[in-house]
Backbone as a ProteinNet text record, in pm:
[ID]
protein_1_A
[PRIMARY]
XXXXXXXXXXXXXXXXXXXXXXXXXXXXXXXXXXXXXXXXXXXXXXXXXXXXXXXXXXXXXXXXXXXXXXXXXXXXXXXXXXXXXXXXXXXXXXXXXXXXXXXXXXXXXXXXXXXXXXXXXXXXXXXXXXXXXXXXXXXXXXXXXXXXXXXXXXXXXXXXXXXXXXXXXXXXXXXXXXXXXXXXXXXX
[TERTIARY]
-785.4	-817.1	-904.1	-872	-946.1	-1062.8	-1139.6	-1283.4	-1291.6	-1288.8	-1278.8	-1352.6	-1288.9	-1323.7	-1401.3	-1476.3	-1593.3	-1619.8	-1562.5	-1604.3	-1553.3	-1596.5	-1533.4	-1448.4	-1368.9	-1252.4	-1112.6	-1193.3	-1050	-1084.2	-1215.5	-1158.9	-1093.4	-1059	-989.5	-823.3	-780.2	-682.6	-622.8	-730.7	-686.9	-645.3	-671.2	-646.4	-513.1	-462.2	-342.8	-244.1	-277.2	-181.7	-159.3	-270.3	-229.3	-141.5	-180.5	-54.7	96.5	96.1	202.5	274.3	202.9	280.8	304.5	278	252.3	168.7	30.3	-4.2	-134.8	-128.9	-235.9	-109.2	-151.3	-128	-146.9	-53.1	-42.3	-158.4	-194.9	-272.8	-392.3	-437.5	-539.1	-604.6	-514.6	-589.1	-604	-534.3	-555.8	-678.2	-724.8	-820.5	-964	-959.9	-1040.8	-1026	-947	-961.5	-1049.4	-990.9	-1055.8	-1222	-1260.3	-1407.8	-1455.7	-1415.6	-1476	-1467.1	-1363.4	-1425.1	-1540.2	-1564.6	-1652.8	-1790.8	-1814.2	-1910.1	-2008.6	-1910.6	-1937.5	-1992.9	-1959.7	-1986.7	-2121.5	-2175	-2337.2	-2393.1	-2312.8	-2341.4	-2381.2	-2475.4	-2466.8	-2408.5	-2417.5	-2287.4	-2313.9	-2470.6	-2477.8	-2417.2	-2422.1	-2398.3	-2233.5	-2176.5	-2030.7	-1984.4	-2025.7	-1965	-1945.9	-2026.3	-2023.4	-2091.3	-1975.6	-1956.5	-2039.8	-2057.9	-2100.7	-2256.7	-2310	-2464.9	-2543.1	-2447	-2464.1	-2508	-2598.7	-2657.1	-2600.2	-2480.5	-2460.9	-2531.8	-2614.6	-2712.7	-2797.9	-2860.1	-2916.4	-2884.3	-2726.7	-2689.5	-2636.1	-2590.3	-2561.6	-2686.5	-2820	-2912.9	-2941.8	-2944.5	-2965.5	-2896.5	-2720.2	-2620.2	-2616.4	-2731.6	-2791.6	-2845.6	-2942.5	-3076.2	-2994.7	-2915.4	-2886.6	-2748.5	-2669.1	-2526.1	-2543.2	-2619.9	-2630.1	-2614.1	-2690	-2698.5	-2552.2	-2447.2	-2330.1	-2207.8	-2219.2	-2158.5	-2235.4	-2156.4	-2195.1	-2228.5	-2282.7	-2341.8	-2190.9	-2142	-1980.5	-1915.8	-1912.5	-1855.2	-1900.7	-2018.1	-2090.2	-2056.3	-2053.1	-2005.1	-1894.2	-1791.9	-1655.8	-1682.6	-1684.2	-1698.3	-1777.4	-1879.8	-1917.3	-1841.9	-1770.4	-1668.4	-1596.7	-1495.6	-1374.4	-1455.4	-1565.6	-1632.2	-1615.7	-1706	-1753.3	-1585.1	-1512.1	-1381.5	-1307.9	-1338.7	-1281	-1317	-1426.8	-1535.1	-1482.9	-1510.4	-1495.2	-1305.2	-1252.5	-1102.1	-1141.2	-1146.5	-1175.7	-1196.8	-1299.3	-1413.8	-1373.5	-1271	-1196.2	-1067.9	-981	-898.4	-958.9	-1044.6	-1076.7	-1096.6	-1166.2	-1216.2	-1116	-993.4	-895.8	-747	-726.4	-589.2	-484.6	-415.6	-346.7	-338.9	-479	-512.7	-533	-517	-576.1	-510.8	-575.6	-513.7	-600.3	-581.1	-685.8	-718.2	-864.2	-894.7	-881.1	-790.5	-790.6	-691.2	-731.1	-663.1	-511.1	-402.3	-258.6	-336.5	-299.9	-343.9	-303.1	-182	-122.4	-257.1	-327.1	-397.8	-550.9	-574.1	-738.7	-757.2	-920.5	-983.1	-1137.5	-1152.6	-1314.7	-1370.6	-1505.6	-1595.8	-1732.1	-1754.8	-1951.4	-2032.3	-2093.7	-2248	-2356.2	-2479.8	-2596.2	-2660	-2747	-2769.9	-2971.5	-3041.5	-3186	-3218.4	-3152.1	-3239.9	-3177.5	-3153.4	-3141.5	-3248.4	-3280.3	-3306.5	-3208.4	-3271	-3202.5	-3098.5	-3048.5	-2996.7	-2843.5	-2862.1	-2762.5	-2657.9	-2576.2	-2485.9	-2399	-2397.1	-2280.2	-2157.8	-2084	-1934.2	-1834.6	-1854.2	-1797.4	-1623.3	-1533.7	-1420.7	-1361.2	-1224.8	-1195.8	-1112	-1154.5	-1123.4	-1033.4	-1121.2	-1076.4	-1139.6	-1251.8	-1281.1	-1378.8	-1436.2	-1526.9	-1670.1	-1700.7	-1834.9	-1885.2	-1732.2	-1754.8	-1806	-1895.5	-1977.2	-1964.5	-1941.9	-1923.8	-2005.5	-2103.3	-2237	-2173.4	-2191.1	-2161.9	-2312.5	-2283	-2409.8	-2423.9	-2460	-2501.9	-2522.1	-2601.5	-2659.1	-2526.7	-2454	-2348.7	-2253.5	-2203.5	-2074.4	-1964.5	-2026.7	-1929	-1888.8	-1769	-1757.8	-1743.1	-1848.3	-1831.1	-1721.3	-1562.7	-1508.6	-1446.1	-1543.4	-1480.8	-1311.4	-1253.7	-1120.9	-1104	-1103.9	-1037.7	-890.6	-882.3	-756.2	-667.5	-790.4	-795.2	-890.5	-800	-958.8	-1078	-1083.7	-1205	-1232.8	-1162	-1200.5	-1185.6	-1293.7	-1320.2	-1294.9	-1235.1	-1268.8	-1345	-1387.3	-1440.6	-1419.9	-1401.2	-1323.9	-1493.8	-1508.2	-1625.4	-1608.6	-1667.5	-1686.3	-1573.3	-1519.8	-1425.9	-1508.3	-1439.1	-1532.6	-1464.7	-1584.9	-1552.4	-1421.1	-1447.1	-1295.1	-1149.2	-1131.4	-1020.3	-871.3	-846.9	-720	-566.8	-481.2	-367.5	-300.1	-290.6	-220.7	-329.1	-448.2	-561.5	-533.1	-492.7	-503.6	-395.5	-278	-140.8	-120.2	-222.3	-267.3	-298.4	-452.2	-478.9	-410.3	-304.8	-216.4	-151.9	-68.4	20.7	-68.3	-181.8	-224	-269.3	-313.8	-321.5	-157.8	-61.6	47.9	96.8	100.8	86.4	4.1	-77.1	-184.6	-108.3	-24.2	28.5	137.1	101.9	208.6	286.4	406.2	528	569.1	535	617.5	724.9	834.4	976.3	1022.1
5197.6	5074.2	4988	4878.4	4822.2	4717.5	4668	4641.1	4484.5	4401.3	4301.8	4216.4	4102.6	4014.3	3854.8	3851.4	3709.8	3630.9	3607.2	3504	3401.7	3284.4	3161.2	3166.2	3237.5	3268	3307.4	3387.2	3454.1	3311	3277.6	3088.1	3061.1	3017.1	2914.8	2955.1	3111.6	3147	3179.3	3184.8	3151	3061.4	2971.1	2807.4	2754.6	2809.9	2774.8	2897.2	2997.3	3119.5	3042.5	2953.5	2924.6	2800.9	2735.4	2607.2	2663.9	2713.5	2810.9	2892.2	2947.7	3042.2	2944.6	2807.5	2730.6	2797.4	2828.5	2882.8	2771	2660.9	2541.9	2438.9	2265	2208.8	2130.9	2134.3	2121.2	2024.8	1906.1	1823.1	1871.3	1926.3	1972.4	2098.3	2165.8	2246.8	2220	2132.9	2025.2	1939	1886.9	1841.3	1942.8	2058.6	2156.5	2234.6	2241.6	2254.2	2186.4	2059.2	1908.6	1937.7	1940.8	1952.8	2106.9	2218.8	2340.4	2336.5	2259.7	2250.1	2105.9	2057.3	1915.3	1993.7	2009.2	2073.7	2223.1	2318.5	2437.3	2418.7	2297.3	2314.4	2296.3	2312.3	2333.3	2472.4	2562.8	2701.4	2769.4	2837.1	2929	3094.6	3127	3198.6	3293.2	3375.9	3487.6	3415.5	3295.8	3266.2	3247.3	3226.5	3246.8	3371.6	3485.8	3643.2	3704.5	3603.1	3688.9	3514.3	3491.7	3372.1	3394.4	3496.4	3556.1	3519.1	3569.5	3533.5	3394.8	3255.9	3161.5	3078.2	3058.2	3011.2	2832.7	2817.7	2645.7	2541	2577.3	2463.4	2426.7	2515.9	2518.3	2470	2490.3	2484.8	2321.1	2299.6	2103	2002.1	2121.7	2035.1	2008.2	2127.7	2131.6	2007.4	2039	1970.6	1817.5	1796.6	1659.7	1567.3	1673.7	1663.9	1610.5	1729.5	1681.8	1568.9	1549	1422.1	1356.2	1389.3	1245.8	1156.1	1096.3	929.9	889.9	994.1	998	929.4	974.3	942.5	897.5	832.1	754.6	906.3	867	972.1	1058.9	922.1	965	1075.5	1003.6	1106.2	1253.4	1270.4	1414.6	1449.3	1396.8	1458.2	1514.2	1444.7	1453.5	1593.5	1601.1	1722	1866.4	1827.4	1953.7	1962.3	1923	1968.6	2027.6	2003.1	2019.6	2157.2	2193.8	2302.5	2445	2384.2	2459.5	2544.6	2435.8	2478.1	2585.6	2554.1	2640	2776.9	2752.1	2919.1	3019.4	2941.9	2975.6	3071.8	3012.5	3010.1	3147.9	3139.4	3221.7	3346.3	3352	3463.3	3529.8	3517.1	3555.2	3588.1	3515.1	3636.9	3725.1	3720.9	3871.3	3946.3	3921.7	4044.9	4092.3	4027.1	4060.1	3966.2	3982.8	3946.8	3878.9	4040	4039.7	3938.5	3964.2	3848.8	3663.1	3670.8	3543.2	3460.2	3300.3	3182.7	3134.1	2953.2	2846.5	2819.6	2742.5	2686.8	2569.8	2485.1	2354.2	2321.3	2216.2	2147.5	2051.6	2090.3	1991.7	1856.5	1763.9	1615.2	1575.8	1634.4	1602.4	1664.6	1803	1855.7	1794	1686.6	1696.2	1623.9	1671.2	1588.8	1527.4	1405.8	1368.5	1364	1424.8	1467.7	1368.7	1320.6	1263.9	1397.1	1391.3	1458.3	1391.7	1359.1	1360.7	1402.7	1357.2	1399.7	1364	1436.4	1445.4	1422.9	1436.5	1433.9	1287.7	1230	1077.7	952.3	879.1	761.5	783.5	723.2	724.9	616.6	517.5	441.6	481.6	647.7	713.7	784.1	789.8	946	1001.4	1118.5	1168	1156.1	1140.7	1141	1260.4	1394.4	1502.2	1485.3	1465.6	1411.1	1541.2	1617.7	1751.7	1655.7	1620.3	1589.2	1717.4	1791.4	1918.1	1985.2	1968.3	2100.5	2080.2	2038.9	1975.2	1961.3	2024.8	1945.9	1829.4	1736.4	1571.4	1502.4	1384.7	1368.3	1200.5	1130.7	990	924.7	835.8	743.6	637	656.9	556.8	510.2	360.5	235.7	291.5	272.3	209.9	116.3	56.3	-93.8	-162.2	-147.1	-246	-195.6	-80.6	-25.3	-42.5	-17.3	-63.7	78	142.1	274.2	242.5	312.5	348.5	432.1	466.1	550.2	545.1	672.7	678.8	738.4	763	758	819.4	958.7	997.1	936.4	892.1	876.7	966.8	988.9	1025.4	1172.2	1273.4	1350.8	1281.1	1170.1	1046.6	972.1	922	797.6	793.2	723.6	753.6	594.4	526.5	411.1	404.6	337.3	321.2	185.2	183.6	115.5	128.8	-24.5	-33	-190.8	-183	-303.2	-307.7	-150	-80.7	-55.7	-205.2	-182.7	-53.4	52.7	151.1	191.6	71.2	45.3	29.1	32.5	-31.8	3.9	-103.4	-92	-17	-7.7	49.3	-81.7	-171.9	-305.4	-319.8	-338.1	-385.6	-291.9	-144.5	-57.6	-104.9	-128.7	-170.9	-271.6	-414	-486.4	-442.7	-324.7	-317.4	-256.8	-177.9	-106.6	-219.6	-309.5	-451.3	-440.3	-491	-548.8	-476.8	-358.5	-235.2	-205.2	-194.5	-198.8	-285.4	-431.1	-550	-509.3	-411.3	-446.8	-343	-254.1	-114.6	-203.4	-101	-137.4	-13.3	-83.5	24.1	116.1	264	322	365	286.3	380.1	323.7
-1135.3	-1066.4	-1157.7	-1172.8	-1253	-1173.6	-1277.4	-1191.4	-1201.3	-1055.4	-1018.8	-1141.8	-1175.2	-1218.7	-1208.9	-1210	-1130.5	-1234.2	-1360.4	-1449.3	-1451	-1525.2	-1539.1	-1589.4	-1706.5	-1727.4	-1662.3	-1561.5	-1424.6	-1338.4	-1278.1	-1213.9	-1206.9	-1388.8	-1410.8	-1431	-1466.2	-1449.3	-1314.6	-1239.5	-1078.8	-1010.8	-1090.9	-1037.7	-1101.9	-1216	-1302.9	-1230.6	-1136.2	-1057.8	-933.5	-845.7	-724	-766.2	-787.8	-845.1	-895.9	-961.4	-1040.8	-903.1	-877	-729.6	-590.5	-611.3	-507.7	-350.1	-412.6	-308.5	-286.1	-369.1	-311.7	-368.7	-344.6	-331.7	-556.9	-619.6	-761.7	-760.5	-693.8	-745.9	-727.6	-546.6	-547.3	-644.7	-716.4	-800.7	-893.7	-938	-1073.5	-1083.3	-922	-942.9	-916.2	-862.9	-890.1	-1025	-1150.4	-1241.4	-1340.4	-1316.1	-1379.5	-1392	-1209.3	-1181.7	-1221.7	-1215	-1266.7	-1440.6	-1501.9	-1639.1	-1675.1	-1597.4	-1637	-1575.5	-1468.1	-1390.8	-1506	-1447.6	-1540.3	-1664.6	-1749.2	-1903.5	-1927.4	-1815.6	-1814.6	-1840.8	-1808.3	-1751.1	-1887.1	-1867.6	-2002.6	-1975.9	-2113.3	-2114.5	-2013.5	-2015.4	-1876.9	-1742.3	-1699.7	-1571.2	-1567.9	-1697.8	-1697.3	-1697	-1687.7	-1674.1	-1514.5	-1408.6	-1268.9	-1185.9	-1176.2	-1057	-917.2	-901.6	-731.3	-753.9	-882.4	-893.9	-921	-919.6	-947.5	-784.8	-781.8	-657.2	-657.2	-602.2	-630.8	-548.8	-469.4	-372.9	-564.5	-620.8	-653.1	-812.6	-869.3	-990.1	-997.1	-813	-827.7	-872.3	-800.5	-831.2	-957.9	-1040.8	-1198.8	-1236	-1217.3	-1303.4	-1258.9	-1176.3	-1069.6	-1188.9	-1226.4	-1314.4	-1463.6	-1508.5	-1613	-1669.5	-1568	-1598.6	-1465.3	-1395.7	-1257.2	-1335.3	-1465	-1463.4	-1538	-1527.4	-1559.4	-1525.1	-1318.3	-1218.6	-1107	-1026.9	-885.4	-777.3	-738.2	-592.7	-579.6	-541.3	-482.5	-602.7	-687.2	-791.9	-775.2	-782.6	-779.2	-654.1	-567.2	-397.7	-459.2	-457.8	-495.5	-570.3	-710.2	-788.1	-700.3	-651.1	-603.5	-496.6	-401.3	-305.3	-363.3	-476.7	-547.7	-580	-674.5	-728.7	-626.1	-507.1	-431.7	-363.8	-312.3	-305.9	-372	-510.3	-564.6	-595.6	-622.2	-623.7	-492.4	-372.1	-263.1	-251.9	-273.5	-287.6	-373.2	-513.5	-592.9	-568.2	-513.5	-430.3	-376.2	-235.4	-162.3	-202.5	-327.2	-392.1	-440.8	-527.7	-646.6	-529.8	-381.4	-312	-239.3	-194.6	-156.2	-120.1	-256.5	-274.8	-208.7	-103.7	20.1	64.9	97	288	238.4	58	38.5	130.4	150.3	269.9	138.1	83.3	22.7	142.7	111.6	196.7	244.6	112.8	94.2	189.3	284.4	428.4	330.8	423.4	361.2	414.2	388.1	412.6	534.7	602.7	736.6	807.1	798.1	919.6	898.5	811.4	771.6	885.6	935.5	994.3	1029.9	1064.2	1044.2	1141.6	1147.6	1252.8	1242.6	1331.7	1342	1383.9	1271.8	1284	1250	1360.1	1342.5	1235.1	1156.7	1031	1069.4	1061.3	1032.8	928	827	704.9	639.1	687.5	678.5	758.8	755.7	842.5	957.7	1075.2	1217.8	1251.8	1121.3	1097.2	1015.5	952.9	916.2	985.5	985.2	1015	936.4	893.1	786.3	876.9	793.4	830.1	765.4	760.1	711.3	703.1	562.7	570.3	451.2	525.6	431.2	384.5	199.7	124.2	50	-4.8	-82.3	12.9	9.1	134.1	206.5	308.4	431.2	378.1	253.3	223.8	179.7	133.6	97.9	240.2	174.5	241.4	218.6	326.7	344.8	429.7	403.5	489.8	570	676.6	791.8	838	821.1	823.5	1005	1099.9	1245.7	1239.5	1144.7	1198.8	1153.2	1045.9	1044.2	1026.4	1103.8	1166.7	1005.6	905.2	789.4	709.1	661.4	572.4	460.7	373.2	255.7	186.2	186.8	144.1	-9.2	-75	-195.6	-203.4	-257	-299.5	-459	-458.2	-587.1	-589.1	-721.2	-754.8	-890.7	-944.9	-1076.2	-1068.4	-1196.1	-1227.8	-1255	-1341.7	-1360.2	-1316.8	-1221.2	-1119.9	-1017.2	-920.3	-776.1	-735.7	-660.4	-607.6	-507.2	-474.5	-308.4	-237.2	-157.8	-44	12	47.8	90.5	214.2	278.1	396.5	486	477	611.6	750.6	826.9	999.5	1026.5	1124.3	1149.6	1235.1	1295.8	1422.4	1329.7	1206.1	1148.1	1239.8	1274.8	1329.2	1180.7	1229.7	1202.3	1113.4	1186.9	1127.4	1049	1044.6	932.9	816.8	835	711.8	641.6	711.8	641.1	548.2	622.2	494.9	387.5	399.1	297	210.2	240	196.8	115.3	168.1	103.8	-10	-20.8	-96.6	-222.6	-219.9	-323	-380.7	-308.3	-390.6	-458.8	-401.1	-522.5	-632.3	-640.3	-768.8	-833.1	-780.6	-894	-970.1	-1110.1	-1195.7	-1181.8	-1202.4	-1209.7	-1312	-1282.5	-1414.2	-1420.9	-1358.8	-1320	-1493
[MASK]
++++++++++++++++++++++++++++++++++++++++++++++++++++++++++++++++++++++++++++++++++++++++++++++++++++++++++++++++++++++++++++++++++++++++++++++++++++++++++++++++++++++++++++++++++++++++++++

């Protein structure tokens, strides 16, 4: 029997097996690849041999400290969801295989919840949205009912869609829809 593997090396060959076996979604592990090699390249080498001992409340804060003035809030949300996702995913194959499920939601079943948030102003509420995996984190104003939503598009780029009334109607999104496809260029 050979003896489970927890390094950044099996990760990342885990992440090129679920795509490959179609057992996640090609982009979503592409974009948890993207973020576990941009993220990680902080790590030194002991913390790259055993994934399980890496405390990540604590390693986002580091990697906060040292490339925050890199990316937008959003960006780093973004990445540590995608991260955390994937570890998580990870974790639960090496320990058992079999029973693996990802955790990552198909886009048809995602869904967004209001939670009360304390550790904000009383003027805040998080808006918890399973992007990659339910820890992205989107600020909804109260006082002016307006969403902030970032938008990966890219492993490198996040847009955000900003001065979305919370009410957005169906016909209002469709506009905005019109109007973002006028701006694509075509690569057929």
């Amino acid at each position: 029997m050979t003896t489970p593997d927890y390094s950044l090396d099996s990760l990342k060959r885990f992440l090129a097996y679920v795509s490959d076996k179609g057992l996640m979604n090609k982009a979503t592990s592409e974009n948890r690849s993207r973020a576990v090699n941009l993220v990680f390249s902080t790590l030194d080498d002991s913390e790259k041999k055993d994934l399980r001992s890496l405390d990540l409340t604590e390693f986002f804060r580091r990697f906060g400290n040292l490339r925050g003035m890199d990316f937008k809030s959003s960006s780093l949300s973004v990445y540590e969801s995608r991260v955390r996702g994937a570890v998580k995913d990870f974790l639960a194959f090496v320990d058992d295989p079999k029973t693996f499920k990802p955790s990552a939601v198909p886009r048809a079943a995602k869904t967004i919840e209001l939670k009360s948030s304390r550790s904000t102003s009383p003027s805040k509420v998080q808006l918890r949205q399973a992007v990659d995996s339910p820890e992205a984190l989107i600020t909804l104003s109260t006082v002016d009912r307006k969403l902030i939503f970032p938008v990966p598009i890219r492993a490198d780029h996040v847009v955000e869609l900003v001065n979305l009334p919370s009410n957005l109607t169906k016909g209002e999104a469709e506009r905005i829809c019109a109007v973002v496809r006028a701006l694509a260029v075509s690569t057929d």
